[in-house]
LOVEX-453017 format. One line per 10 residues: number of its first residue (from 1); for each residue y, z negated, x of N, C-alpha, C. Coordinates in nm, 4 decimals. Each point is the difference from the previous one (the first is absolute). Layout:
! residues N
NUM	Y/Z/X/Y/Z/X/Y/Z/X ~ ...
END
This chain:
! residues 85
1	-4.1436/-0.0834/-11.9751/-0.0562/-0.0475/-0.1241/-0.1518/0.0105/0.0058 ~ -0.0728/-0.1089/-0.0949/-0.0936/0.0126/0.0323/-0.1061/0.1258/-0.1027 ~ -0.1166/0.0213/0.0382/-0.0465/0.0731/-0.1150/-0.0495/-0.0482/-0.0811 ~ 0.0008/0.0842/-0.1478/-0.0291/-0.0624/-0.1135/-0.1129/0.0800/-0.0975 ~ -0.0981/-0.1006/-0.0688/-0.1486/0.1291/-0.0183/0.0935/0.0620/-0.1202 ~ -0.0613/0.0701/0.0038/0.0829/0.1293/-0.1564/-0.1489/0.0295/-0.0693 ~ 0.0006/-0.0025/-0.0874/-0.0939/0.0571/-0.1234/-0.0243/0.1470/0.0516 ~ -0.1405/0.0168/0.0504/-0.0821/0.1507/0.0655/-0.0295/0.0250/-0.1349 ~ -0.0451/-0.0461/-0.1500/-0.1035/0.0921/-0.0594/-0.1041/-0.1049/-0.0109 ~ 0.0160/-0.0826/0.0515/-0.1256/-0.1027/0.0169/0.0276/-0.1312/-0.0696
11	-0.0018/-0.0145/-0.0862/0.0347/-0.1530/-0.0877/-0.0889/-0.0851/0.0504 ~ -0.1370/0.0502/0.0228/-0.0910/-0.1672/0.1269/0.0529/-0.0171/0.0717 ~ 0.1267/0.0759/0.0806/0.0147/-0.0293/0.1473/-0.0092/-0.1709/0.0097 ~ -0.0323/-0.0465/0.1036/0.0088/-0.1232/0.0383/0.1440/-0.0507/0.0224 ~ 0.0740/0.0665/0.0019/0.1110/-0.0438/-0.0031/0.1035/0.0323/-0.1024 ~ -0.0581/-0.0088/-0.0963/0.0655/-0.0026/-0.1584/0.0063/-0.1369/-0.0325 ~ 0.0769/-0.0949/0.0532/-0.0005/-0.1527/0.0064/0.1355/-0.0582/-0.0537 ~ -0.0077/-0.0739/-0.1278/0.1055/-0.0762/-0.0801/0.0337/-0.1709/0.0258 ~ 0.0040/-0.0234/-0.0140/0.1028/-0.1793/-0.0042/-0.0070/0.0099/-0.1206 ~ -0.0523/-0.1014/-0.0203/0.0250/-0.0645/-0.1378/0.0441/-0.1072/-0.0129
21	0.1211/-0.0302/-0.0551/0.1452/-0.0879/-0.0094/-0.0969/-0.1039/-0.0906 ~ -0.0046/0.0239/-0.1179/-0.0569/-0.1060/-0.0639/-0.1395/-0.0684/0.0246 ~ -0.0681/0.0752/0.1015/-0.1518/-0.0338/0.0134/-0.0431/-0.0905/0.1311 ~ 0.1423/0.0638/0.1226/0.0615/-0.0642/0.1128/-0.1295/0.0831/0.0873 ~ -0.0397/0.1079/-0.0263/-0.1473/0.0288/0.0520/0.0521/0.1237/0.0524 ~ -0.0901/0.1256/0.0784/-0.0009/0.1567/0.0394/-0.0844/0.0159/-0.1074 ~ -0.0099/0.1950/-0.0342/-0.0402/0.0532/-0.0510/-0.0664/0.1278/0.0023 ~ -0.1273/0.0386/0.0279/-0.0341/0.1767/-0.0185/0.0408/0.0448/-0.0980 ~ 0.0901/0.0994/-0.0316/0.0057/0.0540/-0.0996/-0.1231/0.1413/0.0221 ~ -0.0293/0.0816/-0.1199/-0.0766/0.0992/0.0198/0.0715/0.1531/-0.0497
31	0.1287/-0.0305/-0.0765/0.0879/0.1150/-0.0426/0.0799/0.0222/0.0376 ~ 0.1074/0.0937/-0.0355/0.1760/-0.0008/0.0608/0.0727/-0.0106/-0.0995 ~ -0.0864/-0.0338/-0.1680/0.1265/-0.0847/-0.1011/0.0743/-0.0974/0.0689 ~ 0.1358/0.0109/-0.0309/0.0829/-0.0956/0.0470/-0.0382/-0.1588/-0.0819 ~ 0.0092/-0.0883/0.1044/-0.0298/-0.1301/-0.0054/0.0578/-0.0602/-0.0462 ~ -0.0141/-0.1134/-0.0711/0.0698/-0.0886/-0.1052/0.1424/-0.0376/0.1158 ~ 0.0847/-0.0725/-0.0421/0.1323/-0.0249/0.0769/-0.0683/-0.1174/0.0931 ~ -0.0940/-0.0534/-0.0711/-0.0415/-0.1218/0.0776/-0.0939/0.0031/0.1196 ~ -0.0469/0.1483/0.0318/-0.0480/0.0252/0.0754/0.0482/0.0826/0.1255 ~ 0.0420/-0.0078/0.0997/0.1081/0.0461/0.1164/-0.1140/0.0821/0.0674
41	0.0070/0.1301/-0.0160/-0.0889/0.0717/0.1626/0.0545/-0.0553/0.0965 ~ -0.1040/0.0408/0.0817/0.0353/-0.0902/0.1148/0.0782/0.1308/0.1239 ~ -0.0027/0.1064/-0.0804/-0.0092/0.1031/0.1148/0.2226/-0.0017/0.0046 ~ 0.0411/-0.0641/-0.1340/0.1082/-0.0570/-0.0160/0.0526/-0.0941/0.0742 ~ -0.0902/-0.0998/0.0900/0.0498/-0.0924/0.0976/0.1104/0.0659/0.1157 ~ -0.0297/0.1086/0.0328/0.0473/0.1055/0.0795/0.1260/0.0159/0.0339 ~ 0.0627/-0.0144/-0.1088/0.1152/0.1108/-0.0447/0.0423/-0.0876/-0.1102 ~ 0.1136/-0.0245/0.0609/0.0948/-0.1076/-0.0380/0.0385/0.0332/-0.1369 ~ 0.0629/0.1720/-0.0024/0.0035/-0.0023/-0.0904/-0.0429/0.0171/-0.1257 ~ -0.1182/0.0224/0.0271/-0.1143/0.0444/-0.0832/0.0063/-0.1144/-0.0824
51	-0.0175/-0.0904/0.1039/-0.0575/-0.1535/-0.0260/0.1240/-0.0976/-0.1332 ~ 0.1283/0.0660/0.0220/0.1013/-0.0065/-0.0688/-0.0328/-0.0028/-0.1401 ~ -0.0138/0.1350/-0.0302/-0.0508/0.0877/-0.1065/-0.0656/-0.0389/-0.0806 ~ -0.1562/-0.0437/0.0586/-0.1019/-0.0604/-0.0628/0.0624/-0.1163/-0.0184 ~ 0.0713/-0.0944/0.0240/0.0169/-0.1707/0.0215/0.0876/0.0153/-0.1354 ~ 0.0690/0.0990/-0.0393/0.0825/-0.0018/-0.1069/-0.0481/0.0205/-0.1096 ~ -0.1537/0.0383/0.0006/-0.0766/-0.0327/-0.1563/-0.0392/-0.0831/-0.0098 ~ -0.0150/-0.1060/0.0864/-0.0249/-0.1119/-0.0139/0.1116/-0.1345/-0.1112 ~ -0.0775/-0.0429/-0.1277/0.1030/-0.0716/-0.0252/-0.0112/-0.1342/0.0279 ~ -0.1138/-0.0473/-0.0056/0.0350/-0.1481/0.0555/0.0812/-0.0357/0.1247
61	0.0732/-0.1072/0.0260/0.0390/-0.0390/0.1054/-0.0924/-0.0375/0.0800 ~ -0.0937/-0.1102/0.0030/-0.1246/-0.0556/0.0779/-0.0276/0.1132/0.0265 ~ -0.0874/0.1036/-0.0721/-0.0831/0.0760/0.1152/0.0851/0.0979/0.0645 ~ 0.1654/0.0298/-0.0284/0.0792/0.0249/0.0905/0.0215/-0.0215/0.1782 ~ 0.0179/-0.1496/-0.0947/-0.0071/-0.0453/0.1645/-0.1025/0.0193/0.0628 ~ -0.1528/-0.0351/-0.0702/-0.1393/0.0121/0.0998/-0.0371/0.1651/0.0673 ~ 0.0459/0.0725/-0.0896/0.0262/0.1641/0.0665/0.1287/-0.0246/0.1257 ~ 0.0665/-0.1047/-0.0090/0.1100/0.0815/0.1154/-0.0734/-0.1239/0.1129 ~ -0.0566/-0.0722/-0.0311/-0.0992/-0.0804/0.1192/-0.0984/0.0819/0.0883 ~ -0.0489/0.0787/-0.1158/-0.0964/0.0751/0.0400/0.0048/0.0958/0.0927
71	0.1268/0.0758/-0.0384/0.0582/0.1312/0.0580/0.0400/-0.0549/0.1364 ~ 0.0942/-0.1381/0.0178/0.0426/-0.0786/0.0953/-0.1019/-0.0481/0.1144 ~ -0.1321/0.0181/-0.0473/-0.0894/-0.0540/0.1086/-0.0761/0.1428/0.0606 ~ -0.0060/0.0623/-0.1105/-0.0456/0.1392/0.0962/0.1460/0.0868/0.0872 ~ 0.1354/-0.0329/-0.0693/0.0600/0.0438/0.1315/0.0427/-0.0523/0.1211 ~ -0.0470/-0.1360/-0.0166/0.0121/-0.1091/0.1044/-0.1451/-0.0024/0.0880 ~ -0.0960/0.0630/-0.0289/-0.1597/-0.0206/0.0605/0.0182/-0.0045/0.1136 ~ 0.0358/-0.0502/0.1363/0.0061/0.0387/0.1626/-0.2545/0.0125/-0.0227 ~ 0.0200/0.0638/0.1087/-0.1651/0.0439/0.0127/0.0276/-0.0190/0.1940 ~ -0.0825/-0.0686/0.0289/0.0010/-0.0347/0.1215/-0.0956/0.0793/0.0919
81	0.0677/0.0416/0.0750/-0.1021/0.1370/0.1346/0.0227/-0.0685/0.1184 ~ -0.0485/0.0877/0.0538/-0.0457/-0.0540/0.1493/-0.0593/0.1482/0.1243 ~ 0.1570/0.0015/0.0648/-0.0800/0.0829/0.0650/-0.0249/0.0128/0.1610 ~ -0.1213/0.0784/0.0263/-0.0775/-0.0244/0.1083/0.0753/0.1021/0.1160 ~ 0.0064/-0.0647/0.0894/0.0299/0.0718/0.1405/-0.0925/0.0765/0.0523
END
């Protein structure tokens, strides 16, 4: 599995980063209030079932689906290497 950032104490962290369903955009957040439903951490992409969880406060259907697109392309990402002899 892969690793996932966890909340240090640090609400700037740079990787306090949301989806925003209705805005179709990323997000800094700067706190650890929990985020409107419409906003997915991203640290949730992770972890399927996390990702579950959150997807179920979601009530629209549309941005349903655009969260499970979303989730679908970051667990589909291939990242291409190359290595040297």
């Amino acid at each position: 599995m892969l690793p996932k950032w966890k909340p240090d104490g640090d609400p700037k962290s740079l990787w306090n980063i949301v989806y925003d369903l209705t805005e179709d955009a990323f997000h800094h957040r700067d706190d650890f209030a929990e985020p409107p439903a419409t906003q997915l951490p991203l640290r949730f992409l992770l972890d399927a079932a996390e990702f579950v969880v959150q997807l179920e406060r979601v009530a629209d259907e549309d941005l349903r689906q655009r969260a499970k697109l979303l989730y679908n392309r970051f667990a589909n990402y291939q990242i291409a290497t190359m290595r040297q002899r």
